[in-house]
C-alpha positions, 0 to 999 in steps of 0.5 A: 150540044158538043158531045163529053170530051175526056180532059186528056185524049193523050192519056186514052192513046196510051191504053188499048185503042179507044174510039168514041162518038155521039149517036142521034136518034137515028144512030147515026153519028154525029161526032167521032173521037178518031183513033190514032193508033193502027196496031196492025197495019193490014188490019183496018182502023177502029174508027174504019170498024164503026160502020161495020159495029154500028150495023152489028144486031147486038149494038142496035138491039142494046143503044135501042134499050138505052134510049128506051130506058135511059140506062146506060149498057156496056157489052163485049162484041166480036167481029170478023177479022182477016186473023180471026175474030176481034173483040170489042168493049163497048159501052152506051151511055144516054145524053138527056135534055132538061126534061130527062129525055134521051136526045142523044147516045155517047158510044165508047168503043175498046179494041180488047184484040183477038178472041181466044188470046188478047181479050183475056189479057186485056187491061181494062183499068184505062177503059173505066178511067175513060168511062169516068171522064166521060160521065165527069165531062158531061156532068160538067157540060150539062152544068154549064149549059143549064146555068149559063148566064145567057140562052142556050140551046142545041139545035137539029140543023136543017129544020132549025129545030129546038132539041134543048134549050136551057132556062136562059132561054124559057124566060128570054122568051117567055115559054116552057121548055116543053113549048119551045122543044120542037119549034123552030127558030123560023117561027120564032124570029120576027116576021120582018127578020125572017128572010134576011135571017134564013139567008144568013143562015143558010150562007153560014151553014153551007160555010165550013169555017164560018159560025151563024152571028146575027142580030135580029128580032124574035117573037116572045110568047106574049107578041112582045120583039126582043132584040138577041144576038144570035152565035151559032156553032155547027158541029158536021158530020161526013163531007162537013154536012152539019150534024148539030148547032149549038147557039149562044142567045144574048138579050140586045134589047137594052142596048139596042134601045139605047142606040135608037135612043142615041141616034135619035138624040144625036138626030135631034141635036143635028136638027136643033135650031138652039147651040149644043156643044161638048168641052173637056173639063179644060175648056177644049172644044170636043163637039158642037152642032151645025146651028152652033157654028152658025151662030158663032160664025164657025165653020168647021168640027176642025174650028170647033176643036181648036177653041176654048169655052173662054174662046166664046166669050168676051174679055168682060165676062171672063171673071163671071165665068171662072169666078161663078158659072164654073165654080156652080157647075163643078159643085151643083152639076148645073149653071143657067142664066143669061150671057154673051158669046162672041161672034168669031168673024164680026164681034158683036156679042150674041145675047144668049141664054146658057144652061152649062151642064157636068157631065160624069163617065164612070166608066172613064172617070172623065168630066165634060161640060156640056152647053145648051145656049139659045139665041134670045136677041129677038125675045129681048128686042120683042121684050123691049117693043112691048115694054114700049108698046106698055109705057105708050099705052099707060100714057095713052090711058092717062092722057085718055082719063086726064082728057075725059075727066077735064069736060066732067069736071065743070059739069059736076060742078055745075050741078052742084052749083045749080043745087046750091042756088036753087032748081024751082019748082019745075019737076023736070028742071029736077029730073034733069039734074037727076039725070047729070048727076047720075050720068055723070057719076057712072061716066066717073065709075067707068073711067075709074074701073077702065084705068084701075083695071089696067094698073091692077094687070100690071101690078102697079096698084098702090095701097094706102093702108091704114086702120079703117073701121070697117062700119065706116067703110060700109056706111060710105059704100051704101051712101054712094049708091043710095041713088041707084037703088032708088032709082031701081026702086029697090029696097036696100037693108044694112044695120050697123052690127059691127061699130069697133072692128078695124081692118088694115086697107085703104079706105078709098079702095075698101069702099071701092070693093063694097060699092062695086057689089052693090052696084052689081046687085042693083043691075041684075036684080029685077025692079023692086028687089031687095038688097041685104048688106050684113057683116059678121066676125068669122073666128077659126084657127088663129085668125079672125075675119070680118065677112060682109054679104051683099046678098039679093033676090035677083036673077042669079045664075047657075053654080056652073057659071058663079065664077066666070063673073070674076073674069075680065069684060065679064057680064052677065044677062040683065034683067029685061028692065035694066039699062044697059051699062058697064064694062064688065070690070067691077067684080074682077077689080073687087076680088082683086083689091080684096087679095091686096088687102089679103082678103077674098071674094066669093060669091054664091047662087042657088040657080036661076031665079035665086038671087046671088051672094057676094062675100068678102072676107078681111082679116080683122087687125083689132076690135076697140072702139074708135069714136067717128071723126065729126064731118063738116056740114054739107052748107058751112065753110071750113075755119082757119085757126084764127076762126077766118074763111079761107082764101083760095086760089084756082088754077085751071087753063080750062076757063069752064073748070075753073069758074064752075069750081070758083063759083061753088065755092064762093057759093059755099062761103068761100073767096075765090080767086082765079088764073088761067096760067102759072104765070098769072097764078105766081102774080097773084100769090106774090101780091096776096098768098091765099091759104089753099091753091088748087092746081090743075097738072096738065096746063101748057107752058108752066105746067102744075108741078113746076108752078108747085115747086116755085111756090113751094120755094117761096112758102115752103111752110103747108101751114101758109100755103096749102097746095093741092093738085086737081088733074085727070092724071089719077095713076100712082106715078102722078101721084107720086110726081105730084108729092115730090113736086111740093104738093099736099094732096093729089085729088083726082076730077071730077071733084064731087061735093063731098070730097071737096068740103072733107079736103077743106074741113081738114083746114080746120083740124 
């Protein structure tokens, strides 16, 4: 630390010769305030006499007493002089640290003159004046070192020891001042830093002009680097040997990991495969990346300065810019969504998504726009491929079904004829039917979970909502399972608690949910089990819920594994007496249709050995009583107005499907008639319009839906001519085609018994 300067030395020359300077421990000099005026020019100076006071028995013996007890002393002392003895006005004053201890002395020195004649005249008002601009000077040095806003501190040179150090610099690094008063700063600068600092160091102090400033590291008390920038000034002695360092230590930490964090970012940005740039507020490029330029077909930072935002774009989408994405930026701070830029050699366009950004300096006031664009041709184009790969799929699953559902077709109606007509009394002529009939129906079941299952991923699964009494829909699940569960020889238990509560679904696809637990149900529990179907009204809050259980003693399974049932191709070990079957989809498309009807699916197990329990929860739409619509008997031939069976027309390329489906309903009192084209079916309506037709779709020439529209055309009243589509087709699109093309209703084959008397029961009504 500077030792106290008075604010105007010029003032100390006009009084009696003045010298001052600062003493170390040691009482050396440290700083010397050099004496202008040579009153004699034979005699020395005062400045010359300082050696000679500085040896003087007295002065030792008092600057040892200041620095014991930190009081200040002022003597009067004589030295020989070629005229005589001369005397001197000497005053020692301590200079503490922040502990109070005595680091250092300031010594004032008055030449009073000669013994005898000069000292008894001597004026010593200018001696306390200096006396008291000492005492103000370093009063406000002290100040000023303890509060400075950075670390400070006065350092002994060579060993690089800490002598004083202010607050700054304790919490900078993290010690008490007592811990850091003797350390050195080598000990404290980072290891890494140490050479590279000594040498510094060294190089400045051995400098007469130049100050230590560096940046480097030190080591906190806690092993914690922080980053300082270090500016130390030597105050040197004789032959400028260094006496004292004051330093000035600044916290760089911050900032120098804001640069790290620029480099890198500017790194990252150098590297991106994605366009990153910066405009003015005016549009004039400012910066844009190597992989910018590349996709833009620019070359230079001088190309990149030379262009406007609008440069980028085409003519086309100028207005979107200027009249949307600006306007968004400069009032949200932010535009992102998808646009062109313009190759600048080529001119093809570049599908692109942008992410324009405001960027605000208040430190200048300027705003930028910054611009984040990433190529997305290939994610368009590997869009696209997969939209085709989808559409081929969903055309390949639907010629799949329809191909799969033709050969069925026959077969079911086959059996049902060979029912109708008559099986003797052979047993295995029954268990052979038995046998065609189940496997038939299974076939069905899992070509309809296979298609269902790909229009429920895909979001294409239409309902047909409606009111359905939920009995019904239970009643109609446990009826399409009664020949499982006597063929697993289990007991199957439901009572009909709830006969005039209504939900809002789709009936078909609310049976679909049931029948899938049942059949589950039946599959994993063992021969001879039980299977409970119980419903129940859940009241709480303000909604109401019908809970139906499908409850078993089968296997069950752990809790751990409950919900991996619901997953996709998902199944479950079987019982050792049941045959293997199913794709794993049934549950999954359960909970599925449940959701869509803004219900849910749970299920429960206790463990192994436990049995399971399947719920499902749908909201109630209202609790009236809803009379059951009568059914037609299962041997009786639906009526027309006029009280006459109906004729019916069959329309089916496929000979076996269309004589097996003739031949059961002539078997059911019907008159059937046949064609095996669209051509042939228009001759025979034109010669006598039957009252229903059943056409399949996907017949070659004139296919079904043109065959529709012609006949649609010639009796456009349903109340004639009631058309009906009978195709494998059975996904929403060709529902939807058939309806447009003038049909009355979509069926789906294999047509079953009961579904095809309810369609004609309907003729009735």
């Amino acid at each position: 630390m500077p030792p106290p300067v008075p604010s105007d030395p010029s003032r100390i020359n006009k009084g009696p010769p003045l010298a001052l300077c600062v003493l170390d421990a040691e009482l050396q000099p440290t700083w010397i305030y050099p004496d202008g005026d040579n009153r004699d020019s034979d005699a020395p100076s005062l400045v010359q006499r300082l050696d000679a006071l500085l040896s003087h028995v007295g002065l030792i013996s008092c600057a040892r007493r200041v620095f014991a007890t930190g009081c200040a002393e002022r003597h009067c002392l004589t030295l020989p002089d070629p005229h005589g003895e001369r005397c001197f006005d000497v005053t020692l004053a301590p200079m503490r640290g922040p502990t109070g201890v005595t680091l250092n002395l300031t010594l004032c020195v008055i030449d009073g003159g000669f013994a005898g004649h000069c000292v008894s005249h001597r004026d010593v008002t200018e001696s306390r004046r200096v006396e008291q601009a000492l005492r103000e000077s370093e009063t406000q040095l002290r100040m000023l070192f303890e509060l400075a806003t950075v670390g400070m501190v006065l350092i002994d040179p060579l060993p690089r020891r800490l002598l004083r150090v202010n607050e700054r610099l304790c919490r900078l690094l993290g010690y008490d001042a007592d811990e850091l008063l003797g350390m050195s700063f080598y000990e404290l600068t980072h290891p890494e830093d140490r050479e590279r600092d000594q040498t510094n160091y060294e190089r400045a102090m051995a400098s007469r002009d130049a100050d230590y400033f560096t940046e480097k590291r030190y080591l906190r008390r806690d092993g914690q680097a922080v980053w300082v920038l270090a500016n130390a000034t030597f105050i040197r002695g004789e032959q400028s040997r260094p006496r004292l360092a004051l330093a000035a230590i600044i916290d760089i930490t911050d900032r120098r990991l804001a640069e790290t964090q620029a480099r890198d970012l500017a790194a990252v940005v150098e590297c991106s495969t994605d366009f990153i740039g910066i405009s003015a507020l005016n549009g004039h490029g400012i910066y844009l990346n190597p992989a910018g330029q590349s996709l833009v077909g620019l070359e230079s930072d001088l190309a990149v300065r030379a262009h406007r935002v609008q440069d980028y774009l085409f003519p086309d989408d100028l207005a979107l810019f200027n009249e949307t994405v600006l306007p968004d930026v400069m009032e949200n701070g932010r535009w992102a969504g998808e646009f062109r830029f313009r190759h600048f050699r080529t001119g093809e366009p570049i599908l692109i998504h942008w992410d324009v950004l405001r960027l605000d300096d208040p430190g200048t006031g300027r705003t930028r726009l910054a611009t984040v664009a990433r190529d997305i041709r290939r994610k368009k184009a590997a869009e696209q491929a997969l939209l085709t790969a989808d559409r081929r799929k969903d055309e390949f699953l639907a010629m799949l079904g329809h191909e799969l559902r033709n050969p069925m077709a026959p077969i079911r109606n086959a059996l049902d004829i060979v029912r109708t007509v008559g099986l003797g009394r052979d047993p295995r002529i029954l268990w052979a039917v038995d046998v065609l009939d189940r496997q038939t129906a299974h076939m069905a079941h899992l070509l309809d979970d296979l298609l269902d299952v790909s229009r429920i991923v895909r979001g294409r699964l239409d309902l047909e909502r409606r009111p359905v009494q939920i009995t019904e829909v239970v009643r109609q699940a446990v009826d399409g399972v009664r020949a499982l569960m006597r063929a697993r020889r289990h007991r199957l238990l439901w009572t009909a608690s709830l006969p005039n509560v209504l939900v809002e679904g789709d009936p078909v696809r609310l049976s679909q949910i049931l029948l899938n637990l049942l059949v589950n149900a039946a599959n994993y529990t063992p021969e001879g089990g039980e299977v409970r179907v119980e419903t129940d009204l859940m009241t709480g809050g303000e909604a109401t819920e019908v809970l139906i259980r499908v409850r078993d003693n089968g296997q069950g399974m752990a809790p751990e594994r409950i919900e991996a049932l619901f997953g996709l191709f998902s199944q479950g070990e079987r019982p050792p007496d049941a045959s293997s079957g199913g794709l794993g989809l049934g549950l999954a498309i359960a909970r599925r249709l449940a959701e869509l009807h803004g219900g849910r699916l749970d299920a429960f197990s206790a463990g192994p050995g436990q049995g399971t329990e399947l719920r499902v929860y749908l909201p109630v739409l209202a609790q009236t009583f809803t009379a059951p619509v009568p059914t037609a008997d299962a041997n009786t031939p639906a009526q027309t107005v006029a009280g006459n069976t109906p004729r019916i027309l069959v329309v089916d390329d496929n000979a076996d499907v269309a004589e097996a489906l003739a031949m059961l309903l002539e078997l059911l009192g019907y008159t059937v008639e046949t064609a095996a084209s669209g051509l042939e079916a228009l001759e025979i309506v034109e010669r006598q319009c039957p009252r229903v037709a059943l056409l399949d779709i996907g017949m070659p020439g004139m296919d079904g839906l043109e065959l529709a529209r012609r006949l649609r055309e010639r009796v456009p009243e349903p109340e004639r001519l009631w058309l009906v589509a009978v195709t494998g087709l059975g996904h929403e699109e060709a529902r939807v085609r058939s309806l447009a093309a003038g049909f009355d209703e979509h069926l789906v084959k294999p047509l079953d018994r009961q579904t095809l008397l309810a369609l004609l029961a309907r003729l009735s009504q």
